[in-house]
N, C-alpha and C positions, 0 to 999 in steps of 0.2 A: 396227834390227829390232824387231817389235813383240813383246810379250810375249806368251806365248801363254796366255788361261783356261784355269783346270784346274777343272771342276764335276763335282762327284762324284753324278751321278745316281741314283746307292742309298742314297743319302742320306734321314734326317730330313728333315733343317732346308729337304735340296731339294724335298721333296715336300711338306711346308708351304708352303712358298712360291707352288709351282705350284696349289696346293689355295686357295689365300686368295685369289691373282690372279685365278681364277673365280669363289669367292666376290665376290668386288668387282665382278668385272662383270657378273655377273646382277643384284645387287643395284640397282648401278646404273643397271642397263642397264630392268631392270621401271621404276623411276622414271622414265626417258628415256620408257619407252611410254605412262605413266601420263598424265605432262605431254602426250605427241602426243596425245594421243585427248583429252585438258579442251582442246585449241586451241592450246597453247602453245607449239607447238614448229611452225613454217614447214618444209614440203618434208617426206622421206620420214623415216622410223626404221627401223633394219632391224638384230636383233637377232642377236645369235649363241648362243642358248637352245640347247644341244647339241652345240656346236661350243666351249667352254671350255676342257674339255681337251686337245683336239687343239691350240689357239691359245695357251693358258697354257703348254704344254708348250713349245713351241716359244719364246715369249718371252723365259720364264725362262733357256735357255742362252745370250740374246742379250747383249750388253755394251754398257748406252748410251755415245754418244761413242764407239765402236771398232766397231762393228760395223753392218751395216745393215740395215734391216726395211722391207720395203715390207707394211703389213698392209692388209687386205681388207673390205669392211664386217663380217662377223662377227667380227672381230678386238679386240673392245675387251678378252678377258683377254690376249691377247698384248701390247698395246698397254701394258696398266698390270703386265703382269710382265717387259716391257720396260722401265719407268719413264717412262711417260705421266703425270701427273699428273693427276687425274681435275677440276680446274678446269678446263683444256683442254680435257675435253671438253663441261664444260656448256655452258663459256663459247660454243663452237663451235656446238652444238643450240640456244640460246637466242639468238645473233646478238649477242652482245658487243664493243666493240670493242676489249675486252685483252686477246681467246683469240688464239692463235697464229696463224689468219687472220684477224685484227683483222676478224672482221663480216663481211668478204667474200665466202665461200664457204663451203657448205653443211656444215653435219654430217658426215658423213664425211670428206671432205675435206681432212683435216687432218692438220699433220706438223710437225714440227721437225728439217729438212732437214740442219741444220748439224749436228745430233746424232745422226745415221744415221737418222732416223725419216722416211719417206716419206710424202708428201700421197700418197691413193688416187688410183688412176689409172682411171675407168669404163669404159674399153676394158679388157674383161676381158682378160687372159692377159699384156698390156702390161708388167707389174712384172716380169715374169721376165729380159725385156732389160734396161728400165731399173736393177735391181740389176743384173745380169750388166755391164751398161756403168760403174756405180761401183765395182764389185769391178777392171775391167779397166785404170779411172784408176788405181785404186789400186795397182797392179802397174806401170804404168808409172813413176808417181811410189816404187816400191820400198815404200811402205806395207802389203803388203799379208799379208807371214808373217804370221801369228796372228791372221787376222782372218775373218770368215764375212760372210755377205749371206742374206737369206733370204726369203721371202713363202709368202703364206697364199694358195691361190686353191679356185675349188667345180670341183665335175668339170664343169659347165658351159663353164667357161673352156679346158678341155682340146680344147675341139672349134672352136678357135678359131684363127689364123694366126699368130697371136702369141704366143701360147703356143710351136705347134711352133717359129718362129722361134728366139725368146728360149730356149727349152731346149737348140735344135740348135747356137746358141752357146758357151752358155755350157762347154757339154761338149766343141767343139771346143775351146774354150781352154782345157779344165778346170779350169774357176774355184771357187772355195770357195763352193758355193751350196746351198743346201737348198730345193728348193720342194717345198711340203706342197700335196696336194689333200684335202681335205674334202671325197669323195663323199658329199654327201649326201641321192644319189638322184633327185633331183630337180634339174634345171637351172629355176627359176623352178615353172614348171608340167609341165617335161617329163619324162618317165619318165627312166630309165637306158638305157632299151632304145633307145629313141629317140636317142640322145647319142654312143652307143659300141657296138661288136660283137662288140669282145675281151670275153673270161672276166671279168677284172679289169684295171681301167688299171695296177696294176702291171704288167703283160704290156709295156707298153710300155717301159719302165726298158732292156730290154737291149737294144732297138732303136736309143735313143738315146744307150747307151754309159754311160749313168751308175748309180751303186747306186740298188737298189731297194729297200722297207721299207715293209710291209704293218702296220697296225694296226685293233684296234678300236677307232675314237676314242670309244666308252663309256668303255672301261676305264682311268681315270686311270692306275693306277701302272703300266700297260701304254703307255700312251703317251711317260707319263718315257721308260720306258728306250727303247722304239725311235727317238723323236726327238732322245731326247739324244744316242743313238749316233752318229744321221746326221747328226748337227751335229758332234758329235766328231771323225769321219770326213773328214765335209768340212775344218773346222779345218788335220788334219793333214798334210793333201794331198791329199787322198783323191779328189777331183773334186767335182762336182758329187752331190747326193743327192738321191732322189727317194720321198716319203711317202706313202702312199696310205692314208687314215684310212676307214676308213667306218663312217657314223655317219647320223642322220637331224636336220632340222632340225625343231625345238620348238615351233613359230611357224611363220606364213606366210612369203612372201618380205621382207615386211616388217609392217608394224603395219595398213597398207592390205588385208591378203589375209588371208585364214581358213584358206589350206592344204585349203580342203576337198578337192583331188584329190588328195590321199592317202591311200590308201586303211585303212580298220581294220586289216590285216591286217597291215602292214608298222608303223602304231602301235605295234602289240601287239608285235612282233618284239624281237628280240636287238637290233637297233642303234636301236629306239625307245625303251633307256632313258635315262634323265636322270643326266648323266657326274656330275651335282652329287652326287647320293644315293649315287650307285657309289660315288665318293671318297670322300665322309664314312664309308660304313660300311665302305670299304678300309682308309682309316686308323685308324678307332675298332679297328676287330678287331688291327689290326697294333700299338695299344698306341700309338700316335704322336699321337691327337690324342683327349680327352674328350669326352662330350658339353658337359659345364660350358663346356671350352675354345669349344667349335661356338658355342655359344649367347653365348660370352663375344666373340668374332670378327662377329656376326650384330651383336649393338649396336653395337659402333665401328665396323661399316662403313656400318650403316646411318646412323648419326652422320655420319660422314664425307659420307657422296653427301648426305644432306640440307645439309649447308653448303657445297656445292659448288655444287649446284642454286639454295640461295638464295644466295650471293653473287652468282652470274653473272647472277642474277633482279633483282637492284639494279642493274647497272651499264647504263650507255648503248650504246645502237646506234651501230655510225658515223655520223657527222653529213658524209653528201653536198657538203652546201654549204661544209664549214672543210677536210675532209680531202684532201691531195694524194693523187691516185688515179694515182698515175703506178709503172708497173711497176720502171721505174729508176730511180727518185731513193731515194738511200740511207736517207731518214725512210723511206721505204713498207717498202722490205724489213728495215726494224729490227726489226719485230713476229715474223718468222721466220726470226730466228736465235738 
């Protein structure tokens, strides 16, 4: 029987943590945009500028090696409060052939399979099965007490078959699952209104039999708690949990888009703030974190992404011509596991 995590979400030390794993990936996530727009970076970039906390929160209760995460493209603070290692991901944006898809596949696309970590899946809604289907191994093979499974998807992806699929599963089986939606308004270019007709996509949670849990994804130490819960929850039997963040995204669809059909209005709004500043000045006033401290965090991360960036910047592309590009021969799959 597995052992079950105990993470105390009122916590300091947890709310640091979820607080710095954002820090880290805006930081490096701005440098990732910086490098696409000088040329440097082949195929798309697409940031998760507003979606930090909803994605950090949720990470941070994950357990690499025990637990599973299929994350989304806006997912890179989940990703590194999961414990992604952010070479990983340069190596990945830069076309490396020693990032975990050795060169092969694009940016996002990246996982560390063997460690619960999920290559993205671009058929949106898809992760919800595919985890619901390793939680389901996992229960056959008895691995499965004290374990969770979980992904990140946009309310886009709710309007999808796969989605309703993968959700209508997993709660017939009621499997330890948390799927978090980031409303954030926009599917691509498309309203809300245009996507959905209920009040709030939580409205749908009792349809499909599973808990439901509303937040503002601005509001970091608001999101601790309600995601910690439904991860808690889930953990302890609970079924299946269902997150509905709303929040607005910070950026285009990706580094390619200007966002401009969003309008001022919804800008200026309660869920057009930036969950980064919310946080800092949540924790500053609560006594938890200094400005010295912020500023002291801001240089080693930004340390950090820069030697991440140029290490991956020095090493070689696959070489076509010497490399066995064979999907089954146990050298090829060496690189991702």
């Amino acid at each position: 029987m597995a052992e079950q995590t105990t993470i105390d979400i009122s916590s300091k030390e947890h709310a640091l943590a979820v607080y710095r794993a954002m820090l880290r990936a805006r930081i490096l996530e701005t440098k990732l945009g910086n490098l696409y727009k000088a040329g440097k970076i082949v195929g798309g970039v697409y940031l998760g500028k507003g979606q930090e906390a909803v994605s950090a929160s949720l990470g941070t209760c994950l357990e690499w090696g025990k637990d599973v995460f299929a994350p989304l493209i806006r997912d890179q603070a989940g990703r590194m409060a999961f414990g992604e290692d952010p070479l990983d991901t340069t190596r990945t944006y830069l076309g490396s052939a020693k990032g975990p898809m050795r060169g092969r596949d694009g940016n996002i696309h990246r996982g560390r399979p063997q460690d619960g970590m999920f290559a993205m899946i671009s058929h949106l809604g898809a992760a919800v099965a595919q985890v619901g289907g390793a939680l389901l191994a996992k229960r056959l093979k008895g691995e499965l007490d004290g374990r969770v499974g979980a992904t990140c998807i946009g309310d886009g992806a709710t309007s999808t078959g796969a989605f309703h699929e993968g959700l209508n599963f997993v709660a017939v089986e009621k499997l330890p699952m948390v799927v978090v939606v980031a409303d954030n308004q926009f599917a691509y270019s498309t309203p809300s209104e245009r996507q959905y007709a209920c009040e709030n996509l939580i409205d749908r949670a009792k349809g499909y039999g599973v808990g439901g849990h509303f937040v503002d994804g601005t509001d970091v130490l608001t999101c601790i708690e309600v995601i910690g819960h439904a991860v808690e929850q889930a953990r302890a039997g609970g079924g299946p949990q269902l997150v509905v963040a709303k929040l607005l995204r910070l950026s285009g669809h990706g580094e390619h888009d200007d966002g401009s059909y969003v309008p001022q209005q919804i800008r200026e709004g309660l869920y057009g703030r930036d969950c980064i500043e919310v946080g800092r000045e949540q924790l500053i006033e609560k006594g938890w974190l200094s400005e010295e401290e912020y500023q002291q965090w801001v240089e080693e991360i930004n340390a950090e992404a820069q030697e991440a960036v140029a290490v991956a910047q020095r090493e070689d592309a696959p070489n076509p011509y010497k490399e066995d590009w064979s999907a089954t021969a146990s050298e090829s799959l060496r690189g991702l596991q």
